[in-house]
C-alpha positions, -999 to +999 in steps of 0.1 A: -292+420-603-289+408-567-261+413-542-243+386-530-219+402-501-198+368-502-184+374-536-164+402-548-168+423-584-184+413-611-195+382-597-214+393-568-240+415-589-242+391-616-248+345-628-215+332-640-231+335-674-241+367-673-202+377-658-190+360-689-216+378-713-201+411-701-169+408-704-175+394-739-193+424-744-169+449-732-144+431-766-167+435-791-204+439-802-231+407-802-262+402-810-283+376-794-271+348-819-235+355-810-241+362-774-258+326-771-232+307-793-204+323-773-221+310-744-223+276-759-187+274-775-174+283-735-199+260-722-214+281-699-243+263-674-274+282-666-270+265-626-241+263-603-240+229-607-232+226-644-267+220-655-289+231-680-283+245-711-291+286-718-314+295-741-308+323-768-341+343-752-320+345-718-294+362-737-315+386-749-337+395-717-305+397-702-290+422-732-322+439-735-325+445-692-286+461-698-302+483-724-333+496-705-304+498-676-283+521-699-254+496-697-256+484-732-266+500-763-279+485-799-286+492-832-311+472-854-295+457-888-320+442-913-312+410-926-323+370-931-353+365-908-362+403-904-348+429-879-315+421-850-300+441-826-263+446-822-258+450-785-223+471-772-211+483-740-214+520-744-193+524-708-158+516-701-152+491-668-147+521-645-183+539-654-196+504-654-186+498-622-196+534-610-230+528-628-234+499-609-229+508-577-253+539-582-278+519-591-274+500-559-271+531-537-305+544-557-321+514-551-309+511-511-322+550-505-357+546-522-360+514-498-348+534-462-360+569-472-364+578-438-333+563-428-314+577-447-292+606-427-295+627-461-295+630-499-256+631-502-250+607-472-236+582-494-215+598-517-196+613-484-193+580-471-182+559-501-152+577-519-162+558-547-195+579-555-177+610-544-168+608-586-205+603-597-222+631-611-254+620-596-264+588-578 
């Protein structure tokens, strides 16, 4: 995930693809085939400028780095070929978002530690957080 203060929501955390991948996700369940032939059916492009086709393994880094994130969830079904996941958004979009932005705020505070004016700084400053049970 990178921040890209031009853009607002979804699409300043996250590639076009990746945007689209969620949002799928927050519909229904996927795994990695279905997550890659969505992506194909919309014609998502792996680059701004429309090129480049998207592998199934970017899919599922991608779904697996939401997992070890705990934005996604899966199970494992047993079938042709051996053992798939079935990725789904355990969050709705409002813990998503919250989720998000604490990871963000996390991530900022381990960076500045010292310049930070204290532990619960941000949660006074951004009424957002002020809802999070622990950032």
């Amino acid at each position: 995930m990178q921040l890209n203060t031009e853009k607002k929501g979804i699409v300043a955390i996250f590639k076009p693809w990746q945007t689209a991948l969620i949002k799928e996700l927050f519909k229904r369940k996927l795994t990695s085939g279905a997550a890659h032939k969505f992506l194909e059916e919309k014609d998502i492009r792996a680059t701004k400028k429309g090129h480049g086709t998207l592998s199934r393994a970017s899919a599922i880094f991608f779904m697996n780095d939401m997992v070890d994130l705990g934005l996604l969830s899966y199970t494992t079904k047993t079938g042709k070929g051996g053992h798939h996941r079935i990725y789904e958004m355990v969050l709705t979009k409002e813990e998503f978002a919250h989720k998000i932005i604490s990871l963000f705020v996390n991530s900022i505070l381990k960076a500045f530690p010292k310049e930070s004016p204290s532990y619960d700084w941000p949660r006074k400053q951004i009424p957002i957080l002020q809802k999070l049970k622990s950032i």
